[in-house]
N, CA, C and O atoms as a GROMACS GRO file, in nm:
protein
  300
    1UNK      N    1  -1.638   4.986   0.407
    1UNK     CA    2  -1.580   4.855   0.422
    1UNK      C    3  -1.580   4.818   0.571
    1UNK      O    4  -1.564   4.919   0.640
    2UNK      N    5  -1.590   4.720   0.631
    2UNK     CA    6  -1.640   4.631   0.745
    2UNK      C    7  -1.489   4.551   0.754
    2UNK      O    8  -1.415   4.484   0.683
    3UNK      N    9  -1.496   4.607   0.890
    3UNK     CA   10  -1.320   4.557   0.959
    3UNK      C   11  -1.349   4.387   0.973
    3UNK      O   12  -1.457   4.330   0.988
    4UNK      N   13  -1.193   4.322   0.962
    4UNK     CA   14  -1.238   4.163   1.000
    4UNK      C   15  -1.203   4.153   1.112
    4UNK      O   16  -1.092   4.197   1.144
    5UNK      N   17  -1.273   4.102   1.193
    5UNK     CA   18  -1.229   4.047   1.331
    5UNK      C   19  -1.078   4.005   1.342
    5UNK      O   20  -1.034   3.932   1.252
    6UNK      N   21  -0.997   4.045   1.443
    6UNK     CA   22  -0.857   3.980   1.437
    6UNK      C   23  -0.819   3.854   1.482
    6UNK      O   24  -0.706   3.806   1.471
    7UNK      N   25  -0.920   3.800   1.534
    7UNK     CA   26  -0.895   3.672   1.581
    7UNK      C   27  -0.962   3.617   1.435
    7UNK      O   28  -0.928   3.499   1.445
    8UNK      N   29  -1.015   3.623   1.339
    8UNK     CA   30  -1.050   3.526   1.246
    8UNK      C   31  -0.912   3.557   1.160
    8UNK      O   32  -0.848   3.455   1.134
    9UNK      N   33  -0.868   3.654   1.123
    9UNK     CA   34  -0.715   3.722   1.067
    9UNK      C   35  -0.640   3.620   1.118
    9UNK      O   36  -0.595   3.542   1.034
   10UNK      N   37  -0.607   3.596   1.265
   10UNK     CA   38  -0.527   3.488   1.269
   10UNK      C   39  -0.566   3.399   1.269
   10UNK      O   40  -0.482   3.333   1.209
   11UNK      N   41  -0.661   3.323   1.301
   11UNK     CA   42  -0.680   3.254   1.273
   11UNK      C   43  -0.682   3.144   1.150
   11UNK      O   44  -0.658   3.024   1.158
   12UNK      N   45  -0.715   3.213   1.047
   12UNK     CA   46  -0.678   3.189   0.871
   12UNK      C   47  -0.516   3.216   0.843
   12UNK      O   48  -0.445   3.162   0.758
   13UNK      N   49  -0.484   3.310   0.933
   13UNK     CA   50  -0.261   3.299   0.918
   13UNK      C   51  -0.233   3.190   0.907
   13UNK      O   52  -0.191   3.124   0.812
   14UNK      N   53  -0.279   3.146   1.098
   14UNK     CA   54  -0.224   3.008   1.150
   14UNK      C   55  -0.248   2.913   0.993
   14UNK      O   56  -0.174   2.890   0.897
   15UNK      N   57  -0.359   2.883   1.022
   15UNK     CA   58  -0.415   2.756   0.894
   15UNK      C   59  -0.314   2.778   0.794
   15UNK      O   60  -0.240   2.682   0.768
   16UNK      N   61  -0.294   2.904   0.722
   16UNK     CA   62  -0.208   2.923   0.631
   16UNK      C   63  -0.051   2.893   0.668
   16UNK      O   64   0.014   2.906   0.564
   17UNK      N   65   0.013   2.866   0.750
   17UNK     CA   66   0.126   2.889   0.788
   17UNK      C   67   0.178   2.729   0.850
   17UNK      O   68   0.291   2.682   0.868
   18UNK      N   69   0.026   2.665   0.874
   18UNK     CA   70   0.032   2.523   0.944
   18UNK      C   71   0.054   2.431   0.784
   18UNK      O   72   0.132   2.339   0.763
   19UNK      N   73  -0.057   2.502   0.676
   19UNK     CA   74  -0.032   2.382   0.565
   19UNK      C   75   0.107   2.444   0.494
   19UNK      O   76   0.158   2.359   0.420
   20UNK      N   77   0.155   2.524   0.496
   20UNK     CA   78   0.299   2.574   0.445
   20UNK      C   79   0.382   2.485   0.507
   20UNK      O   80   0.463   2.417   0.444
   21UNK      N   81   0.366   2.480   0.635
   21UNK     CA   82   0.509   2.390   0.728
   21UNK      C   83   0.491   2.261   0.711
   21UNK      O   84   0.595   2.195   0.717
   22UNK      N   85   0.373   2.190   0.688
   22UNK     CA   86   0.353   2.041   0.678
   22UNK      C   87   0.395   1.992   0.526
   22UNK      O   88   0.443   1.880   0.504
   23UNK      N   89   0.366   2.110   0.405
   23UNK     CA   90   0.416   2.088   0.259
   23UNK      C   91   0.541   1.993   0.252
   23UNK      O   92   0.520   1.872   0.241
   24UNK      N   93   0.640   2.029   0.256
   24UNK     CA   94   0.805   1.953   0.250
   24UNK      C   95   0.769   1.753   0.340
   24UNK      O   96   0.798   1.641   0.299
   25UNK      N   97   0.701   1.796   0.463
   25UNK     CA   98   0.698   1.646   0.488
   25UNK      C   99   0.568   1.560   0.392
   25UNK      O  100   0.570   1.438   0.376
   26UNK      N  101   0.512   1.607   0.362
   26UNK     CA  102   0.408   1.591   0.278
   26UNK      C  103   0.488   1.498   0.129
   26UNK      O  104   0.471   1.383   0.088
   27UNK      N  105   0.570   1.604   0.086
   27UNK     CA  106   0.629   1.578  -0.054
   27UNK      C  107   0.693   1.443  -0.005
   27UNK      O  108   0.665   1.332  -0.052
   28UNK      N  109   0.796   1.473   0.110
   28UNK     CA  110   0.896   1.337   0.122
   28UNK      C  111   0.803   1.230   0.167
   28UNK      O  112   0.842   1.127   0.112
   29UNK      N  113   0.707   1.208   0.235
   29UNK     CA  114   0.630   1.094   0.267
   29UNK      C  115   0.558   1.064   0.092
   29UNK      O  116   0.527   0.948   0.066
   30UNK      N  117   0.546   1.121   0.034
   30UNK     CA  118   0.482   1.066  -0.093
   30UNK      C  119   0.556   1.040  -0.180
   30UNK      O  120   0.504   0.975  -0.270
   31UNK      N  121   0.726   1.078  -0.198
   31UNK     CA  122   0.810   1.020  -0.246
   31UNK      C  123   0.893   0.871  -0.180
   31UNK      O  124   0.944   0.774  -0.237
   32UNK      N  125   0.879   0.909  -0.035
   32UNK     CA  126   0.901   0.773  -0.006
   32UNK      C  127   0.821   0.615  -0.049
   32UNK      O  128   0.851   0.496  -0.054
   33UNK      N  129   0.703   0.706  -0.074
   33UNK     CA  130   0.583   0.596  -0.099
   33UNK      C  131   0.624   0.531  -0.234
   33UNK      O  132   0.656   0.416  -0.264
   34UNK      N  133   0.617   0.615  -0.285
   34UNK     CA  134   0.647   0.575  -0.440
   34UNK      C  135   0.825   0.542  -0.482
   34UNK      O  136   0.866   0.564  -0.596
   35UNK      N  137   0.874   0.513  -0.422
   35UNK     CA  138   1.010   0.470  -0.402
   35UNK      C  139   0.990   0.355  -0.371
   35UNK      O  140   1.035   0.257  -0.431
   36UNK      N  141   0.909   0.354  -0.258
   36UNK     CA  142   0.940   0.199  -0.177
   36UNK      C  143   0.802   0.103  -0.297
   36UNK      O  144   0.808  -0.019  -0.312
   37UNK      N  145   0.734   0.158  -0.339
   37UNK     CA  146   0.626   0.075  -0.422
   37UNK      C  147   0.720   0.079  -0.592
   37UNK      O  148   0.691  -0.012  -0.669
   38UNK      N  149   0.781   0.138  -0.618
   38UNK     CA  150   0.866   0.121  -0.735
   38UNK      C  151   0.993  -0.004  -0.698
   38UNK      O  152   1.030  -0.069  -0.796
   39UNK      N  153   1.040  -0.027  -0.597
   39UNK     CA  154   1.162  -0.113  -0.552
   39UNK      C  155   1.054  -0.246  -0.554
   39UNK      O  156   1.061  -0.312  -0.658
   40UNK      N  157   0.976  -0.284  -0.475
   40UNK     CA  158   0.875  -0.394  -0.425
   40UNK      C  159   0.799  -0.403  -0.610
   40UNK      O  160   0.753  -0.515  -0.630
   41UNK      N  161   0.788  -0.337  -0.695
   41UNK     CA  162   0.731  -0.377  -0.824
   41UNK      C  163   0.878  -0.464  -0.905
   41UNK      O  164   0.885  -0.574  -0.960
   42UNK      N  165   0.970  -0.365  -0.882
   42UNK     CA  166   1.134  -0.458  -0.987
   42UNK      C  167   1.144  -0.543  -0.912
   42UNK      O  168   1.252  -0.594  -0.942
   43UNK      N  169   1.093  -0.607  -0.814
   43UNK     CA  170   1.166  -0.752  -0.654
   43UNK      C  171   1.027  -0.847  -0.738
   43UNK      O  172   1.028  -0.970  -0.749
   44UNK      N  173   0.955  -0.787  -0.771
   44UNK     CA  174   0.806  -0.872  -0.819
   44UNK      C  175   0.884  -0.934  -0.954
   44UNK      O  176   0.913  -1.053  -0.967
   45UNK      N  177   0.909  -0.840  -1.040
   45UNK     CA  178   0.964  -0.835  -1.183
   45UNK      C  179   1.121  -0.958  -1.176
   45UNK      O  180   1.171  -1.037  -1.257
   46UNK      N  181   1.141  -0.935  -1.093
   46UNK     CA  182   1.303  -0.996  -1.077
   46UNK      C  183   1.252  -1.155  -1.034
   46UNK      O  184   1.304  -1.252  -1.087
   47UNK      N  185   1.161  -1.167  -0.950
   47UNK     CA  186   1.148  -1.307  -0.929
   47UNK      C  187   1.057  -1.345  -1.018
   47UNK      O  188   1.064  -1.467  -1.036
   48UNK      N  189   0.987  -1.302  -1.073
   48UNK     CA  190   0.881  -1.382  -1.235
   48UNK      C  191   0.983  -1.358  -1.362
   48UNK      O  192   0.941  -1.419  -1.460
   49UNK      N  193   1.132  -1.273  -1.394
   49UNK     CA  194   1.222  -1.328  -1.505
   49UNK      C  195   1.270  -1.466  -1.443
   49UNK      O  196   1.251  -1.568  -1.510
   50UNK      N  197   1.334  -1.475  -1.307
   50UNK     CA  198   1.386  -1.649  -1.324
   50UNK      C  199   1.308  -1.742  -1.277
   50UNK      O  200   1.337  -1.862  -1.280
   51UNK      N  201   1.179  -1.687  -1.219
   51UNK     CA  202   1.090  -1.843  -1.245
   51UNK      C  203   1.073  -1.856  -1.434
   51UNK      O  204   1.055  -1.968  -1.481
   52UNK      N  205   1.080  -1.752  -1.515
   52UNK     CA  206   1.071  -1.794  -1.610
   52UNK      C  207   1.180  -1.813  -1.676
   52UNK      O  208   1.166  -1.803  -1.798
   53UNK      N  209   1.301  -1.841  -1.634
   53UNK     CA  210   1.410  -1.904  -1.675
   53UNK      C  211   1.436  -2.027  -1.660
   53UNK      O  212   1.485  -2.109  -1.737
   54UNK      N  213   1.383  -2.037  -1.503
   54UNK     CA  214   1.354  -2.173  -1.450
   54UNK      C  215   1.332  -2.282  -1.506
   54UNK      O  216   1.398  -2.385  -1.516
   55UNK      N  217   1.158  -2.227  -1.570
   55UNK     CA  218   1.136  -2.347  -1.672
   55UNK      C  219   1.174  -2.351  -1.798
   55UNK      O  220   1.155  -2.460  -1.853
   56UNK      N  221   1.237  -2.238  -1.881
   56UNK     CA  222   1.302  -2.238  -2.010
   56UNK      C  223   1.407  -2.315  -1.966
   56UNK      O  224   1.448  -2.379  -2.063
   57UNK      N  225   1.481  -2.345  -1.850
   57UNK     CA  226   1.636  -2.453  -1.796
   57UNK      C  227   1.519  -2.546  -1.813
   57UNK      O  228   1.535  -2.580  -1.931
   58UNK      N  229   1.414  -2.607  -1.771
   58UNK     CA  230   1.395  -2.719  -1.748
   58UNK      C  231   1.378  -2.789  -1.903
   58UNK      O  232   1.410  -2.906  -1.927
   59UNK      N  233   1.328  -2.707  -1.989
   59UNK     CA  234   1.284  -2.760  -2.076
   59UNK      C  235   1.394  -2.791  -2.174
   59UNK      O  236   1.410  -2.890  -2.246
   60UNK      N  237   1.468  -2.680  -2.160
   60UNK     CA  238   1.639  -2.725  -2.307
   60UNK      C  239   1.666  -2.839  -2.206
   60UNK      O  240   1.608  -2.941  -2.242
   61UNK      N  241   1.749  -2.859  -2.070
   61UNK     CA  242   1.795  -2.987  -2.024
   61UNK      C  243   1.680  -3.102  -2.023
   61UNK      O  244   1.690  -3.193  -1.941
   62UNK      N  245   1.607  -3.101  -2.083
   62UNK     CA  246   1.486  -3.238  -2.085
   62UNK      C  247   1.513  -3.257  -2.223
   62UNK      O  248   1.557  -3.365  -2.262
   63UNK      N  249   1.486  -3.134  -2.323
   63UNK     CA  250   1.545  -3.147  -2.460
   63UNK      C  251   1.669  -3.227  -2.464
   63UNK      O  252   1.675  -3.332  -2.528
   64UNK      N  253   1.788  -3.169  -2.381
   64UNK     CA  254   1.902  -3.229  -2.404
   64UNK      C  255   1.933  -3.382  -2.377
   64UNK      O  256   2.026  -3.439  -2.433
   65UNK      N  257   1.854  -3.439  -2.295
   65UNK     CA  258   1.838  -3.564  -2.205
   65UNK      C  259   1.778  -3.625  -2.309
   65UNK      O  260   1.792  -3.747  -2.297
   66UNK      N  261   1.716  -3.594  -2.411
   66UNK     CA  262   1.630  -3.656  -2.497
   66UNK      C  263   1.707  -3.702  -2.602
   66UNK      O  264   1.729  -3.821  -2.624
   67UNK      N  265   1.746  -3.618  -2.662
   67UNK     CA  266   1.899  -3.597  -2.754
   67UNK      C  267   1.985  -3.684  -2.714
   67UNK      O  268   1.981  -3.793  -2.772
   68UNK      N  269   2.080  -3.669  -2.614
   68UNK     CA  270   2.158  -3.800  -2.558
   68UNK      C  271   2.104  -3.899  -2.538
   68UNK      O  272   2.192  -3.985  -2.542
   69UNK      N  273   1.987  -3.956  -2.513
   69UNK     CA  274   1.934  -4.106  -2.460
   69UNK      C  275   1.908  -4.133  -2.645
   69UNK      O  276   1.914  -4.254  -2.669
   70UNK      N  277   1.891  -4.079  -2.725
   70UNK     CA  278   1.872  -4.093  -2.830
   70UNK      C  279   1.992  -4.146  -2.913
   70UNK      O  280   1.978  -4.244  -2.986
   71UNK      N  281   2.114  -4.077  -2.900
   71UNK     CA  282   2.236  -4.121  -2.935
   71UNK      C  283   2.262  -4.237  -2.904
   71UNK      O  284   2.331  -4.310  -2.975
   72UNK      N  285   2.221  -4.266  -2.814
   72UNK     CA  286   2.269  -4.397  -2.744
   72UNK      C  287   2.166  -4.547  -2.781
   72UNK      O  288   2.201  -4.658  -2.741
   73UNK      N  289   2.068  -4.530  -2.845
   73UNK     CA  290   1.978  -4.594  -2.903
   73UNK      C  291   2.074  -4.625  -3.046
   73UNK      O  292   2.125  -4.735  -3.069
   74UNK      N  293   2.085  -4.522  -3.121
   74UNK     CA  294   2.145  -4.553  -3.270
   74UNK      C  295   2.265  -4.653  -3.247
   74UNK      O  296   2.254  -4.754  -3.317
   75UNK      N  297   2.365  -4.652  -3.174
   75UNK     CA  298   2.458  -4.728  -3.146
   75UNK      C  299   2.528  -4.819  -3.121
   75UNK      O  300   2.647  -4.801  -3.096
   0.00000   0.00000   0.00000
């Protein structure tokens, strides 16, 4: 068996020991990601329910305006 050079030994530590320590910020930067893109999707969701309330109001009070100007015809 054929010795490994010790500088390639550490060398492959380091590497090993550099992506171990970067893991944890790794996780939290990709949970932040997906936190902040899950909040910015319900802010999307939240303003397209009351634009679509918006016009469901516009349309019963036009209904209703219709209804009353109508009453007032029979009379």
């Amino acid at each position: 068996m054929t010795e490994v050079n010790s500088q390639i030994t550490d060398a492959v530590t380091q590497t090993n020991v550099k992506v171990v320590a970067e893991a944890p910020a790794q996780a939290i930067a990709s949970l932040y990601q997906v936190a902040s893109s899950s909040a910015g999707l319900s802010l999307q969701n939240a303003v397209n329910s009351q634009q679509a309330m918006n016009q469901i109001s516009n349309a019963v009070i036009s209904k209703a305006v219709a209804l009353i100007m109508q009453i007032g015809e029979k009379g």
